[in-house]
PDB file with one MODEL, atoms N, CA, C and O in Angstrom:
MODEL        1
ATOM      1  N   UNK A   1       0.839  -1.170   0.000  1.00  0.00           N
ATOM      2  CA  UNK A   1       0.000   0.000   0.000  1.00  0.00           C
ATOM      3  C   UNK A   1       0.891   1.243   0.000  1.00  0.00           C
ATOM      4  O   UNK A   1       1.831   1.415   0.776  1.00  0.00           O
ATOM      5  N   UNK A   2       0.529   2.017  -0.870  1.00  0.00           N
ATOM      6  CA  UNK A   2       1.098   3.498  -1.056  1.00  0.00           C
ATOM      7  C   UNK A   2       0.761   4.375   0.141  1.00  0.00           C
ATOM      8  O   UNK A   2      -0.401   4.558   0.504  1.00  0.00           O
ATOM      9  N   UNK A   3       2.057   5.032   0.875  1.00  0.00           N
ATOM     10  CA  UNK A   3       1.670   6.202   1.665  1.00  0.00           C
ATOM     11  C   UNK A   3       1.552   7.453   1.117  1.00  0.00           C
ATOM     12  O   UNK A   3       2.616   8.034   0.905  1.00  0.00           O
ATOM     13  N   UNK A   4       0.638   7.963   0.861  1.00  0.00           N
ATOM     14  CA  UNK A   4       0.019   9.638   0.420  1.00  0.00           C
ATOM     15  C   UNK A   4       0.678  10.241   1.781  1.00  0.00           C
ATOM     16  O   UNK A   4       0.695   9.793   2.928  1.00  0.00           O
ATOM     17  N   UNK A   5       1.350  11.731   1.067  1.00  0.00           N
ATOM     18  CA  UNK A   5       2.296  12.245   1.670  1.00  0.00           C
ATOM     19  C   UNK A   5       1.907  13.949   1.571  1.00  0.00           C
ATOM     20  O   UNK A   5       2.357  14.513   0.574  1.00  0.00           O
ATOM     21  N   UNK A   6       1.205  14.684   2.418  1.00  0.00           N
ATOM     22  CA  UNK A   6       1.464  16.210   1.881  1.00  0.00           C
ATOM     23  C   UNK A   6       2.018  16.551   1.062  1.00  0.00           C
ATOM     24  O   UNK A   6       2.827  15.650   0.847  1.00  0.00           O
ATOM     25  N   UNK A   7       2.225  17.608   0.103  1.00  0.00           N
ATOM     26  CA  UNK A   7       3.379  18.092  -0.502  1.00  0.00           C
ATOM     27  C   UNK A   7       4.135  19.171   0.517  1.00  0.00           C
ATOM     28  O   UNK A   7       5.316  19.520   0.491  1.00  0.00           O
ATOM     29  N   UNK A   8       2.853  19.674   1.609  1.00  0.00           N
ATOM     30  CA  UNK A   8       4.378  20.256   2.369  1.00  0.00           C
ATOM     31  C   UNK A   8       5.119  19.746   3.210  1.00  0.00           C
ATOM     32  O   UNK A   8       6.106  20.348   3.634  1.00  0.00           O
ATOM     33  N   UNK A   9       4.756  18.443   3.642  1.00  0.00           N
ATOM     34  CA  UNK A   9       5.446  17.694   4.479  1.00  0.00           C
ATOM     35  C   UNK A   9       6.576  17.292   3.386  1.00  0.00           C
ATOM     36  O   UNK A   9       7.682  17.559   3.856  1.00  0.00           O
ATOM     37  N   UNK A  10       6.669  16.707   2.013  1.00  0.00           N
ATOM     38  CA  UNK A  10       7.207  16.025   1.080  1.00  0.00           C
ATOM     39  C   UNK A  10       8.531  16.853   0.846  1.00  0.00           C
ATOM     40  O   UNK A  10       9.645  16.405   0.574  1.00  0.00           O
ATOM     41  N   UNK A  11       8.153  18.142   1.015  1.00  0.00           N
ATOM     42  CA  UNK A  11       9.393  19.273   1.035  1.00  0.00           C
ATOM     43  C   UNK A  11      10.923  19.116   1.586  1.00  0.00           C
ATOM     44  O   UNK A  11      11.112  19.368   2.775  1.00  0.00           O
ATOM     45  N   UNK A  12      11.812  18.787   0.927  1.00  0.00           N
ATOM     46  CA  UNK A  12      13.134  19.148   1.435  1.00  0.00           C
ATOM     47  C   UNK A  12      13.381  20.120   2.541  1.00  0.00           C
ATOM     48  O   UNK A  12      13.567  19.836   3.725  1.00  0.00           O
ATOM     49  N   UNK A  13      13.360  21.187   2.050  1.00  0.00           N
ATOM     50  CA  UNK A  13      13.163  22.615   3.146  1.00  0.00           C
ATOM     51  C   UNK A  13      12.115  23.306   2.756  1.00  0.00           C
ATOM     52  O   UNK A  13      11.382  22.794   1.909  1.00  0.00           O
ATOM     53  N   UNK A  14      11.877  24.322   3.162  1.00  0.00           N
ATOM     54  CA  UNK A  14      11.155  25.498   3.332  1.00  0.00           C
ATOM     55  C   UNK A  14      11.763  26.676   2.694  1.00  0.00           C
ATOM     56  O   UNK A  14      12.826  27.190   3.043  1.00  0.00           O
ATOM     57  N   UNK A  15      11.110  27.008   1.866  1.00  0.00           N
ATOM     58  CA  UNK A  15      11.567  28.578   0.834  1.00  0.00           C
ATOM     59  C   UNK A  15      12.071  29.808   1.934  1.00  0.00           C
ATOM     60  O   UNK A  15      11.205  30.221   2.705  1.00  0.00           O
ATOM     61  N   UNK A  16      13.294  30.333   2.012  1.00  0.00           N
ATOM     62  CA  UNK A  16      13.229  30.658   2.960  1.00  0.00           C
ATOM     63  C   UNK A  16      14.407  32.262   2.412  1.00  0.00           C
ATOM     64  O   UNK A  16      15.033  32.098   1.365  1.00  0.00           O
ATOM     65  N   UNK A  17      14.525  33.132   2.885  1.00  0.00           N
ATOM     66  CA  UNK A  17      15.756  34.191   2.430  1.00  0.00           C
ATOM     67  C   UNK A  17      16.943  33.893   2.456  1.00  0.00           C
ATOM     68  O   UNK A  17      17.821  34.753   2.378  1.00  0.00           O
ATOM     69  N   UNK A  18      17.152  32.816   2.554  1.00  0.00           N
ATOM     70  CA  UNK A  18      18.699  32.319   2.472  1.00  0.00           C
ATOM     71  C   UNK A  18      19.379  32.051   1.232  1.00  0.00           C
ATOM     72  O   UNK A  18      20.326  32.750   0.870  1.00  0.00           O
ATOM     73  N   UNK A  19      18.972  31.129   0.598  1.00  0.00           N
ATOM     74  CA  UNK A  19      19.289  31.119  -0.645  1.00  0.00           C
ATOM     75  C   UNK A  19      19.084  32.447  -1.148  1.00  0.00           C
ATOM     76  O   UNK A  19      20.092  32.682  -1.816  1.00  0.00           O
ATOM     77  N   UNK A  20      18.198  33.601  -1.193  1.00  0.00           N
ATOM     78  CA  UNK A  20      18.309  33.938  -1.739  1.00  0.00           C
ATOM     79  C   UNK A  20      19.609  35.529  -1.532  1.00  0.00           C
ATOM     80  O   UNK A  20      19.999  36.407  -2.302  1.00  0.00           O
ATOM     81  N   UNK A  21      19.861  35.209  -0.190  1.00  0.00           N
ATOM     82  CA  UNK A  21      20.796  36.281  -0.026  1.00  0.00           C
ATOM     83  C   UNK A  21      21.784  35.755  -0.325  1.00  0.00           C
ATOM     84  O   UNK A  21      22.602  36.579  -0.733  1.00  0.00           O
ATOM     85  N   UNK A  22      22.338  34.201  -0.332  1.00  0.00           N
ATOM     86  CA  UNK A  22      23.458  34.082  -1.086  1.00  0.00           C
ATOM     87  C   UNK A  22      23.443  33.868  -2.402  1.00  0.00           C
ATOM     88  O   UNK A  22      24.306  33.033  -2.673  1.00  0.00           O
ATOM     89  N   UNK A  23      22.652  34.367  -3.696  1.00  0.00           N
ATOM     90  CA  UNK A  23      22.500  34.252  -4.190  1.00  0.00           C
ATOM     91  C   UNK A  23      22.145  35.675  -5.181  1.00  0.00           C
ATOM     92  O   UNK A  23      22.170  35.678  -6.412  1.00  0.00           O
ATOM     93  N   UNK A  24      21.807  36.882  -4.276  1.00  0.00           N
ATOM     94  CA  UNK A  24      22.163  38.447  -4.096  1.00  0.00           C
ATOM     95  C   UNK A  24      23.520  38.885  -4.383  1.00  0.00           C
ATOM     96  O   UNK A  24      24.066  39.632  -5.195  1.00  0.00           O
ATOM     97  N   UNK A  25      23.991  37.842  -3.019  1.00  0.00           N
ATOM     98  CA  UNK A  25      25.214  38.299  -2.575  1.00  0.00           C
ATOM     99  C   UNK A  25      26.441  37.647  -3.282  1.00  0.00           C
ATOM    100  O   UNK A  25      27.566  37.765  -2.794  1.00  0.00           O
ATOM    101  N   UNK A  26      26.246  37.054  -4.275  1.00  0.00           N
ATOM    102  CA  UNK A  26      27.119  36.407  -5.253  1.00  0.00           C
ATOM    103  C   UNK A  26      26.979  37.112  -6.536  1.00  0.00           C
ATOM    104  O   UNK A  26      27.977  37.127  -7.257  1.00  0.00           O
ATOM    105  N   UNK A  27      25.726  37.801  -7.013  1.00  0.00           N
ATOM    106  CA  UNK A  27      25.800  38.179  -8.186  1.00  0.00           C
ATOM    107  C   UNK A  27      26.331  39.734  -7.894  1.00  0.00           C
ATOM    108  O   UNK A  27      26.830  40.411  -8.792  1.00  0.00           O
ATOM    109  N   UNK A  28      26.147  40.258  -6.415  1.00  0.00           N
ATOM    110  CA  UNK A  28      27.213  41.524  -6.635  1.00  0.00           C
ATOM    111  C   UNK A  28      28.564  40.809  -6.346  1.00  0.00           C
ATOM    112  O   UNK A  28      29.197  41.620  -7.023  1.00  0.00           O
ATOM    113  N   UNK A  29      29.059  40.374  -6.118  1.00  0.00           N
ATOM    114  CA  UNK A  29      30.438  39.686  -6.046  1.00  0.00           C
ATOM    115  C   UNK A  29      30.935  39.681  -7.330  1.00  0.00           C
ATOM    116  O   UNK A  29      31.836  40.450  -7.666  1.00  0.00           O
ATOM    117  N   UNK A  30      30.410  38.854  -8.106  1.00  0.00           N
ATOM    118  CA  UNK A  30      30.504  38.951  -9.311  1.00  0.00           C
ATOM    119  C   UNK A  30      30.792  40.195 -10.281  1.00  0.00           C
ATOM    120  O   UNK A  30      31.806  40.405 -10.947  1.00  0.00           O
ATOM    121  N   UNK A  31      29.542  41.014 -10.173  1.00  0.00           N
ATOM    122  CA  UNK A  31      29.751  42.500 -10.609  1.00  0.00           C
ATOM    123  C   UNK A  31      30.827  43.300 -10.069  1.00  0.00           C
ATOM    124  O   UNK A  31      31.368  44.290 -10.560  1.00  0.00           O
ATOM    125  N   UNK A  32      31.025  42.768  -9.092  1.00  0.00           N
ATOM    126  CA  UNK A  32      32.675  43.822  -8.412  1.00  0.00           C
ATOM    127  C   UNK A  32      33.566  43.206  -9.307  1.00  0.00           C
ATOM    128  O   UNK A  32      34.310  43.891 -10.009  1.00  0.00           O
ATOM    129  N   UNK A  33      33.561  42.050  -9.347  1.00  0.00           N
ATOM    130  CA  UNK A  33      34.813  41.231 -10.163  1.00  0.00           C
ATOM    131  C   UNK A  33      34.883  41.695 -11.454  1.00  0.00           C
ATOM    132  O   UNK A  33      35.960  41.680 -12.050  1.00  0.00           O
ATOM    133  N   UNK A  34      33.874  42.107 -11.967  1.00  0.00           N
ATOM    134  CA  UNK A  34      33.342  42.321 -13.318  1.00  0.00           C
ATOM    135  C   UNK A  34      33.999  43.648 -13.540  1.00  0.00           C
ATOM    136  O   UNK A  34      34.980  43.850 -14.255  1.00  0.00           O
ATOM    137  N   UNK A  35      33.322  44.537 -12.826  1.00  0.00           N
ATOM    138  CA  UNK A  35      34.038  46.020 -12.754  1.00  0.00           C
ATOM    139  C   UNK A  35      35.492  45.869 -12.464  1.00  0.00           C
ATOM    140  O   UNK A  35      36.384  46.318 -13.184  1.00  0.00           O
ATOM    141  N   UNK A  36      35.601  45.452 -11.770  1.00  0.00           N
ATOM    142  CA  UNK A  36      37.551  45.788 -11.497  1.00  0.00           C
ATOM    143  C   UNK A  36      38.193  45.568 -12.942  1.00  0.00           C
ATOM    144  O   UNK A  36      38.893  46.380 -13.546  1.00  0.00           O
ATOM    145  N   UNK A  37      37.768  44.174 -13.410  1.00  0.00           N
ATOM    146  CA  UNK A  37      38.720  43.959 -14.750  1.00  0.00           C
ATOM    147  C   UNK A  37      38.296  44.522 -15.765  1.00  0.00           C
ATOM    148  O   UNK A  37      39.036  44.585 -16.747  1.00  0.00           O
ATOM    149  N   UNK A  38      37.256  44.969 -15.793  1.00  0.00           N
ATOM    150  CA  UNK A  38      36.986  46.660 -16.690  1.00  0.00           C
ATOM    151  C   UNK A  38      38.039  47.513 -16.570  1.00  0.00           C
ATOM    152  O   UNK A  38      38.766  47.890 -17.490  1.00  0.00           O
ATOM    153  N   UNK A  39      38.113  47.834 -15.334  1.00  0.00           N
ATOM    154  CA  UNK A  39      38.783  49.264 -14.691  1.00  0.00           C
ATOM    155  C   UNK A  39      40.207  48.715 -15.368  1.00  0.00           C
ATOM    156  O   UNK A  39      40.438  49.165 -16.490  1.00  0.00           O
ATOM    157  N   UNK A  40      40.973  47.992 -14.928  1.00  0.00           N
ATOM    158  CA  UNK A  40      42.319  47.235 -14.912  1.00  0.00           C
ATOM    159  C   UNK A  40      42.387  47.214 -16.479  1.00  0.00           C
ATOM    160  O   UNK A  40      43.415  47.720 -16.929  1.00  0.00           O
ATOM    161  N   UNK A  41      41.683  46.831 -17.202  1.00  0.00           N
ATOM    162  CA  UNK A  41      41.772  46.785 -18.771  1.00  0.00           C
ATOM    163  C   UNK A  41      41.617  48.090 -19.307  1.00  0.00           C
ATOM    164  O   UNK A  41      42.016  48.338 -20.445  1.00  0.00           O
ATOM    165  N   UNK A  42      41.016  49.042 -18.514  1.00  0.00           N
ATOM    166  CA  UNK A  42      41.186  50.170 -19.781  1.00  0.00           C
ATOM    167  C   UNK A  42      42.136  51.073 -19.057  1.00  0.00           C
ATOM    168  O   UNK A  42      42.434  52.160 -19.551  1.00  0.00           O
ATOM    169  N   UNK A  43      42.780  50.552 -17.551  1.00  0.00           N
ATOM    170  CA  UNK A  43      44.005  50.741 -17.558  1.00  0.00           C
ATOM    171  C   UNK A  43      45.169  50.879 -18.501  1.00  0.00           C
ATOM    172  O   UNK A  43      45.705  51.856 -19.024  1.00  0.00           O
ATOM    173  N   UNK A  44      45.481  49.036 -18.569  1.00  0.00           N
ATOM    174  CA  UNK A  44      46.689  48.804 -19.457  1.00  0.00           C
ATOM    175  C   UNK A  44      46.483  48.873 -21.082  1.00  0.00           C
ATOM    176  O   UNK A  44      47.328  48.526 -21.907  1.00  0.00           O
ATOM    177  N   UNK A  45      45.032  49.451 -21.395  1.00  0.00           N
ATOM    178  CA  UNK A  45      45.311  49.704 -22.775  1.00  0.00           C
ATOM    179  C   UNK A  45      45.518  51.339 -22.762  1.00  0.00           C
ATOM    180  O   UNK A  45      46.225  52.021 -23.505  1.00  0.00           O
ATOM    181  N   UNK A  46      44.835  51.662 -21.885  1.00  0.00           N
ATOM    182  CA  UNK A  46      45.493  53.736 -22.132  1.00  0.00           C
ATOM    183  C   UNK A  46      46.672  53.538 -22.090  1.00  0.00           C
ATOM    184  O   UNK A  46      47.338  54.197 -22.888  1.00  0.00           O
ATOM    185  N   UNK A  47      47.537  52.410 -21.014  1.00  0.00           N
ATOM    186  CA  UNK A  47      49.053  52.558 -20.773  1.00  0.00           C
ATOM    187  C   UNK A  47      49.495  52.423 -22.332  1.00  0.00           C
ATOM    188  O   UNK A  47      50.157  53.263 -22.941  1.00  0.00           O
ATOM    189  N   UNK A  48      48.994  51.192 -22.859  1.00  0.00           N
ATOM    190  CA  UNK A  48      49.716  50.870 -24.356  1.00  0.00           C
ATOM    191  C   UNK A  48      49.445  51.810 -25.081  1.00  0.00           C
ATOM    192  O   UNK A  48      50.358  51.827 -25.906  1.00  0.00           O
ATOM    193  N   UNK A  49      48.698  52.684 -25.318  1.00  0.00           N
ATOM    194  CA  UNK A  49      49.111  53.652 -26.169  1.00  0.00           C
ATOM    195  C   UNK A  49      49.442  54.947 -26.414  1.00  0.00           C
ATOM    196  O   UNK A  49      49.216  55.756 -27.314  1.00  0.00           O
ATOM    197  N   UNK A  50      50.054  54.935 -25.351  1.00  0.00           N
ATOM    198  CA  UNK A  50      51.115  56.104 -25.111  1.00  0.00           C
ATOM    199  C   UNK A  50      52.604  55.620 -25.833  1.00  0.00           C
ATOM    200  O   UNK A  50      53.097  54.501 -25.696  1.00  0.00           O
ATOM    201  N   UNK A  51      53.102  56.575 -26.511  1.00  0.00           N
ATOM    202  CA  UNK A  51      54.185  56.542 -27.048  1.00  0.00           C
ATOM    203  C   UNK A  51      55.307  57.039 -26.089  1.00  0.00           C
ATOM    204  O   UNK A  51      55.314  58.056 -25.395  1.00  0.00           O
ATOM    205  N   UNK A  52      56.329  55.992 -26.231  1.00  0.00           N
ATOM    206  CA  UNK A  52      57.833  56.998 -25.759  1.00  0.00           C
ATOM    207  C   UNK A  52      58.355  57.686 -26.279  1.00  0.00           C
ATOM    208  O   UNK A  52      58.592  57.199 -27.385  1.00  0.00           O
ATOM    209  N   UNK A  53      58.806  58.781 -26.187  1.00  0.00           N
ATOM    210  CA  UNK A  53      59.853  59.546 -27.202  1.00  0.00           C
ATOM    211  C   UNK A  53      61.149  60.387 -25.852  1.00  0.00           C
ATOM    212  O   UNK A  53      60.887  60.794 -24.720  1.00  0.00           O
ATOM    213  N   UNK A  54      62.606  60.378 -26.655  1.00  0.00           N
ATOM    214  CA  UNK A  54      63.296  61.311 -25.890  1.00  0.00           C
ATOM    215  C   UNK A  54      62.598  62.467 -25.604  1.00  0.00           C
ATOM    216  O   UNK A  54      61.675  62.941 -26.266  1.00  0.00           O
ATOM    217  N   UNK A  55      63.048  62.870 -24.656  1.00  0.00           N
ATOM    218  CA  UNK A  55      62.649  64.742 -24.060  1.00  0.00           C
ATOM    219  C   UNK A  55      63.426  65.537 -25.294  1.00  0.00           C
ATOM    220  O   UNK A  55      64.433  65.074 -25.831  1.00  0.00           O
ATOM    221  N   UNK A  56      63.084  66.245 -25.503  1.00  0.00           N
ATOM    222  CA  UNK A  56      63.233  67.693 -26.291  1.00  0.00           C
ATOM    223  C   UNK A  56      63.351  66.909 -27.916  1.00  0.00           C
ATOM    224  O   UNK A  56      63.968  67.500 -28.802  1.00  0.00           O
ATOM    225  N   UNK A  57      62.980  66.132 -28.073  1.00  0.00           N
ATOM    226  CA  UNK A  57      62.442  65.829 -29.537  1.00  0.00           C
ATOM    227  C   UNK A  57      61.601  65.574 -30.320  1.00  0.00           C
ATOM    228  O   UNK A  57      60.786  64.776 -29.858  1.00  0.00           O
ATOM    229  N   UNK A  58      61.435  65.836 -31.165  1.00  0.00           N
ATOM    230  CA  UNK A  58      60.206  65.955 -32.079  1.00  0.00           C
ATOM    231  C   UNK A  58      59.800  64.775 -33.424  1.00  0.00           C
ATOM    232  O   UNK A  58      60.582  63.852 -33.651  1.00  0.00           O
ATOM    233  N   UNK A  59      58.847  64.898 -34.030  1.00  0.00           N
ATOM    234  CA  UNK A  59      58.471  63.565 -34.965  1.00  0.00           C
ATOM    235  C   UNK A  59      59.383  64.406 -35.737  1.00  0.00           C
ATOM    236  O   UNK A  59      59.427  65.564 -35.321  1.00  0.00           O
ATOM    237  N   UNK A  60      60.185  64.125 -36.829  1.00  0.00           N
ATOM    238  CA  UNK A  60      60.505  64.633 -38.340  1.00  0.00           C
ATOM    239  C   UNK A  60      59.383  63.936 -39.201  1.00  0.00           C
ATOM    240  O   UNK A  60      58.424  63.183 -39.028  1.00  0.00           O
ATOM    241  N   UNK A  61      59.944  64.515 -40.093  1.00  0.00           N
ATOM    242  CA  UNK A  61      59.330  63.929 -41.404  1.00  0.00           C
ATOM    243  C   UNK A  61      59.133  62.869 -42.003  1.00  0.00           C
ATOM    244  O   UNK A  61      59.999  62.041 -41.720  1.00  0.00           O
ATOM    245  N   UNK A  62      58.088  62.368 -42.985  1.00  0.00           N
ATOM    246  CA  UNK A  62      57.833  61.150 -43.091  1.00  0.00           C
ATOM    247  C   UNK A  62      59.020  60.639 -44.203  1.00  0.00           C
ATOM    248  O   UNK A  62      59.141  61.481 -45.093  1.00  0.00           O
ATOM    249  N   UNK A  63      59.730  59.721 -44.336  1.00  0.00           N
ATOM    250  CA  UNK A  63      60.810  59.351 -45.234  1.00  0.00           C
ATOM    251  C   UNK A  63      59.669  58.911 -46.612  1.00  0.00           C
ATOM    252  O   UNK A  63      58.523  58.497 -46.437  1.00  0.00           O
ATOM    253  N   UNK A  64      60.197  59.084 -47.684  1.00  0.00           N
ATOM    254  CA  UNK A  64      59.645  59.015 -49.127  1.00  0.00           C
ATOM    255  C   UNK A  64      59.437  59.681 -49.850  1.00  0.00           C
ATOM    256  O   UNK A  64      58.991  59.299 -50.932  1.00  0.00           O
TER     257      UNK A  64
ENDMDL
END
């Protein structure tokens, strides 16, 4: 014979704010992570394109 079971008794847990604050609290985690290597990347590409040149000199002319 089959035992018939509530479905809220049948429940694992109870819906509760937990999951969902770690689950808040991971997707801003994420977004921080997200932003920093934004920030950090348009860091080292402004760095790359800056040119070196000696002090007190200038481009000349184009050869051709």
């Amino acid at each position: 014979m089959t035992r018939i079971i509530p479905a809220r008794n049948a429940r694992q847990g109870t819906r509760g704010r937990h999951v969902l604050v770690v689950l808040v609290a991971a997707l801003m985690l994420a977004l921080a992570a997200w932003g920093a290597a934004e920030f950090y990347g348009e860091m080292i590409d402004q760095n790359a394109n800056q040119t070196i040149r000696a002090p007190g000199t200038a481009p000349g002319p184009a050869p051709g």
